[in-house]
C-alpha positions in Angstrom: -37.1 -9.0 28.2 -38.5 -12.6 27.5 -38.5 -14.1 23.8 -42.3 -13.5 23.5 -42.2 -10.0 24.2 -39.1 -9.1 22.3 -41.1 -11.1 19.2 -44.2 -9.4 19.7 -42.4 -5.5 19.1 -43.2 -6.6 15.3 -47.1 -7.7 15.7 -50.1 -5.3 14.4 -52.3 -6.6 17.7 -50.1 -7.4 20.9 -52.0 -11.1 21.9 -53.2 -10.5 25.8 -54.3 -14.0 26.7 -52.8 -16.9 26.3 -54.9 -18.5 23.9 -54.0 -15.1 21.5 -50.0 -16.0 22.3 -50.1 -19.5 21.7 -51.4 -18.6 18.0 -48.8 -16.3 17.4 -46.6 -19.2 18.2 -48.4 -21.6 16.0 -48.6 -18.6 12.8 -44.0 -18.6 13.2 -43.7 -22.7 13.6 -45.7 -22.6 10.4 -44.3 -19.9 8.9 -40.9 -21.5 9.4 -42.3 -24.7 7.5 -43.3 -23.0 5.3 -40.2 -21.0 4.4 -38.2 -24.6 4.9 -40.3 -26.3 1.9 -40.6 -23.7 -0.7 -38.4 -20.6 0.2 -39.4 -17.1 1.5 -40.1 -16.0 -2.1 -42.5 -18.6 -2.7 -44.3 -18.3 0.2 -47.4 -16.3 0.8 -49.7 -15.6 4.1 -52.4 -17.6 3.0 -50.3 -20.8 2.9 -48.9 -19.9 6.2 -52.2 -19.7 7.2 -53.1 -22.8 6.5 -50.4 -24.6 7.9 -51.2 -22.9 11.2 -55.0 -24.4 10.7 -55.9 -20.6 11.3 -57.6 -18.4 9.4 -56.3 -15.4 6.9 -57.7 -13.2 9.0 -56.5 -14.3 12.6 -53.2 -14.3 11.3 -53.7 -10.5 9.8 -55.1 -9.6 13.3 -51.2 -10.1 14.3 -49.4 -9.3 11.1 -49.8 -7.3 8.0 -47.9 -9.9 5.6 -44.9 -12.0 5.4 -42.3 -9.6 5.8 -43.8 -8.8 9.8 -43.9 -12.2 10.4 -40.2 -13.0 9.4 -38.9 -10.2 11.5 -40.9 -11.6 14.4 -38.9 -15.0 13.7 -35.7 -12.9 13.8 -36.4 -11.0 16.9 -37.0 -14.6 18.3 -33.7 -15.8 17.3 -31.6 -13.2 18.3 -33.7 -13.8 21.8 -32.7 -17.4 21.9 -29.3 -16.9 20.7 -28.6 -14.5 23.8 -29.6 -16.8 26.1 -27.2 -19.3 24.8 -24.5 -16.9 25.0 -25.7 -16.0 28.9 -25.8 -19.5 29.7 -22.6 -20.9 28.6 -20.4 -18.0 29.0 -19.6 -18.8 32.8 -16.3 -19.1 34.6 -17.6 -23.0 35.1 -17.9 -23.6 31.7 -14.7 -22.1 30.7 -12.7 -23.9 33.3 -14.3 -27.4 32.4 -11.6 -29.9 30.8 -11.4 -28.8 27.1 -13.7 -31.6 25.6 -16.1 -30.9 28.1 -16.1 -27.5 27.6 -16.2 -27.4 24.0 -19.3 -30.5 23.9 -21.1 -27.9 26.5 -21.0 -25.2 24.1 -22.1 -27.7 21.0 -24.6 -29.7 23.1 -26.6 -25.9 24.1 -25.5 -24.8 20.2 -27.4 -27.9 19.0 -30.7 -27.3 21.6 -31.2 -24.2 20.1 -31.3 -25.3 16.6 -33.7 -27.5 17.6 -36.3 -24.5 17.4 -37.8 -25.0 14.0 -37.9 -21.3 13.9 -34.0 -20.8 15.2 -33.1 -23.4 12.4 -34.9 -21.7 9.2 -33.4 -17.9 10.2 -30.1 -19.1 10.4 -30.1 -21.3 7.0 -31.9 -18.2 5.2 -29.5 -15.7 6.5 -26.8 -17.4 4.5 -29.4 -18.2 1.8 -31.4 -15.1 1.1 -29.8 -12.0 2.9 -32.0 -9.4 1.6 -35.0 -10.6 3.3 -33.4 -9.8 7.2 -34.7 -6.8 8.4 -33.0 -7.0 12.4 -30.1 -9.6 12.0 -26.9 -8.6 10.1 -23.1 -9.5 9.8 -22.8 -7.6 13.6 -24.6 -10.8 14.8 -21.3 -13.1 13.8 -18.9 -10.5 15.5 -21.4 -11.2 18.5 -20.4 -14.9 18.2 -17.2 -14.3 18.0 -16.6 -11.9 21.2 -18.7 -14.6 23.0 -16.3 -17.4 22.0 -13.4 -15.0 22.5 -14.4 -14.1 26.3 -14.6 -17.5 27.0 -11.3 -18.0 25.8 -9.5 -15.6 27.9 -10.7 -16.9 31.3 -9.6 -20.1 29.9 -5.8 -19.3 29.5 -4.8 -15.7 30.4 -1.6 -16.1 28.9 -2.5 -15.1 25.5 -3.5 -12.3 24.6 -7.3 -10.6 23.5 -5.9 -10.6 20.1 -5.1 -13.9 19.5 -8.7 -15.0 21.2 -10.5 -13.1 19.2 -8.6 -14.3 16.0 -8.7 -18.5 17.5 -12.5 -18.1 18.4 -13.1 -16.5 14.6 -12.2 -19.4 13.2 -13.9 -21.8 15.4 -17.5 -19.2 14.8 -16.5 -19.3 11.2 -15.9 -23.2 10.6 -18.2 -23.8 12.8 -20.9 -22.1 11.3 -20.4 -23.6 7.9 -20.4 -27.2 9.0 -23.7 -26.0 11.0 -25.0 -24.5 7.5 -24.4 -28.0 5.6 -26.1 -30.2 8.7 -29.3 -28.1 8.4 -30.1 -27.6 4.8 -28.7 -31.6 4.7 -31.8 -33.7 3.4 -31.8 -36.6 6.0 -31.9 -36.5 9.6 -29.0 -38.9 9.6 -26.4 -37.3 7.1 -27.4 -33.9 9.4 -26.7 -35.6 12.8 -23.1 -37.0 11.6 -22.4 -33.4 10.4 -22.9 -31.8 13.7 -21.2 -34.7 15.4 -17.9 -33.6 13.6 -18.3 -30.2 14.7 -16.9 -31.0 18.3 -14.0 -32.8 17.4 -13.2 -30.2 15.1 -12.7 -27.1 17.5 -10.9 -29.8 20.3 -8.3 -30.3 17.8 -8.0 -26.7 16.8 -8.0 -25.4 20.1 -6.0 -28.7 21.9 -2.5 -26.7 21.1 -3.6 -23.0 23.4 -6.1 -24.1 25.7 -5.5 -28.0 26.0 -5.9 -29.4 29.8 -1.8 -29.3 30.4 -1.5 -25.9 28.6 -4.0 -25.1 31.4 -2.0 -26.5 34.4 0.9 -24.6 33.5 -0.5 -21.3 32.9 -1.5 -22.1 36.8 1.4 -23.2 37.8 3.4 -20.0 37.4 0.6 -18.2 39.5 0.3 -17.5 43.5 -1.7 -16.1 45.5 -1.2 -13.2 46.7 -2.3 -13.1 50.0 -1.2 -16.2 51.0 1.4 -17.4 48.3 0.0 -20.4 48.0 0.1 -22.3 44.4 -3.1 -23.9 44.8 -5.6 -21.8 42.7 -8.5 -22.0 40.7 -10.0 -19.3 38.0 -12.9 -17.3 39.3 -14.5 -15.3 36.8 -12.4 -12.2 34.4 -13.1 -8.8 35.6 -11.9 -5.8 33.5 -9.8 -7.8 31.0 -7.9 -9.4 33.7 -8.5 -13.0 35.2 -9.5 -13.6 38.5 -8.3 -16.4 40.8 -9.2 -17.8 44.0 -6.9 -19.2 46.1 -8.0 -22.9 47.6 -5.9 -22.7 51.2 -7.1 -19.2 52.1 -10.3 -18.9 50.5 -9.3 -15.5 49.0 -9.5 -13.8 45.6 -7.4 -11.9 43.5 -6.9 -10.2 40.1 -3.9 -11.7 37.9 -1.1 -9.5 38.2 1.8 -11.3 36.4 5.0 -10.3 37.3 8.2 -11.5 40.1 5.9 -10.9 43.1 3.6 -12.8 41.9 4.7 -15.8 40.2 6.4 -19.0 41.4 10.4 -18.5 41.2 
């Protein structure tokens, strides 16, 4: 299901050309402007209108008031925000040195908060709760089993629990210096927030999923077909992760114990 459509669920008239789309479009930018200058209570349709350059009735051809059009914007988000997670949560990613990993993630966090309508949702979610009609605390959890999948194929060592509690931290702290950057007043003071953000997790995560903590969680595995040391992760299947052996080509699920491990 594409952004638009998921969006679109929400709207009175479901726009069928493109000219009918882009205006839907143009009504949630402005909306989101809107919203950004003078809060969801203070807002009304006919200044969103107006900041579209539409008129108050095109806009009620798509939606009733400013309650439908807010949900659209959350719809949209939650769109966006699965992508991300789709995108970044790859065996590549996760086996990239940790800075790299880690500026991956912040570099595709910080591209989607570039969409004016990504950015307002996520500042009035922890400004003005009552207003979300699709988005709710189940959203964070999402984060956090993202973050805590990537974390497993990185060291397989330690265990789902103590993922899941390291990435709800990083979501957590994370989130909060994300909060600050977007509601900061300058462009400036916002881009020195998020440049801290990286840094941040590297340090918190250096100690479990570090580039040498990685080599030796390696080092103690073999392949099993071959025994060869030489192996590189390949994906996590079932809770386990998967290796592929770099002499013989083949793959295997971890299986830790004396048959399987370097003496």
């Amino acid at each position: 299901m594409t952004e638009h459509s998921h969006s679109s669920r929400n709207l009175r008239r479901q726009p069928k050309q493109q000219r009918g789309k882009d205006r839907v479009e143009k009504i949630l930018d402005a909306a989101a402007a809107v919203f950004d200058e003078i809060g969801y209570a203070a807002a009304t349709t006919h200044l969103i209108a107006a900041k579209a350059g539409t008129a108050i009735g095109s806009l009620y051809q798509f939606f009733p008031d400013k309650a439908a059009i807010f949900k659209a914007m959350e719809l949209g988000h939650i769109d966006r925000v699965k992508r991300f997670w789709q995108q970044t949560n790859t065996p590549e990613i996760a086996q990239l040195p940790l800075r790299e990993m880690i500026h991956a993630i912040a570099s595709a966090a910080a591209d989607l908060f570039e969409h004016p309508v990504s950015r307002v949702v996520f500042v009035q979610f922890y400004t003005a709760r009552q207003i979300f009609q699709s988005i709710d605390e189940s959203m964070t959890q999402e984060a956090i089993n993202f973050l805590t999948s990537l974390l497993q194929q990185r060291n397989c060592a330690l265990s789902q629990e103590q993922c899941s509690l390291l990435a709800e931290v990083c979501v957590h702290s994370s989130n909060a210096v994300m909060l600050a950057a977007l509601r900061s007043p300058t462009l400036h003071h916002r881009q020195r927030l998020m440049d801290e953000i990286e840094p941040l997790l590297v340090s918190y995560l250096e100690p479990y999923f570090g580039d040498a903590q990685l080599k030796d969680v390696m080092k103690v595995m073999i392949c099993t077909h071959c025994r060869s040391a030489q192996l590189s992760k390949n994906g996590y299947r079932r809770g386990k992760q998967c290796y592929r052996c770099k002499d013989c080509g083949k793959q295997f699920v971890e299986k830790v114990d004396r048959s399987n491990t370097i003496p």
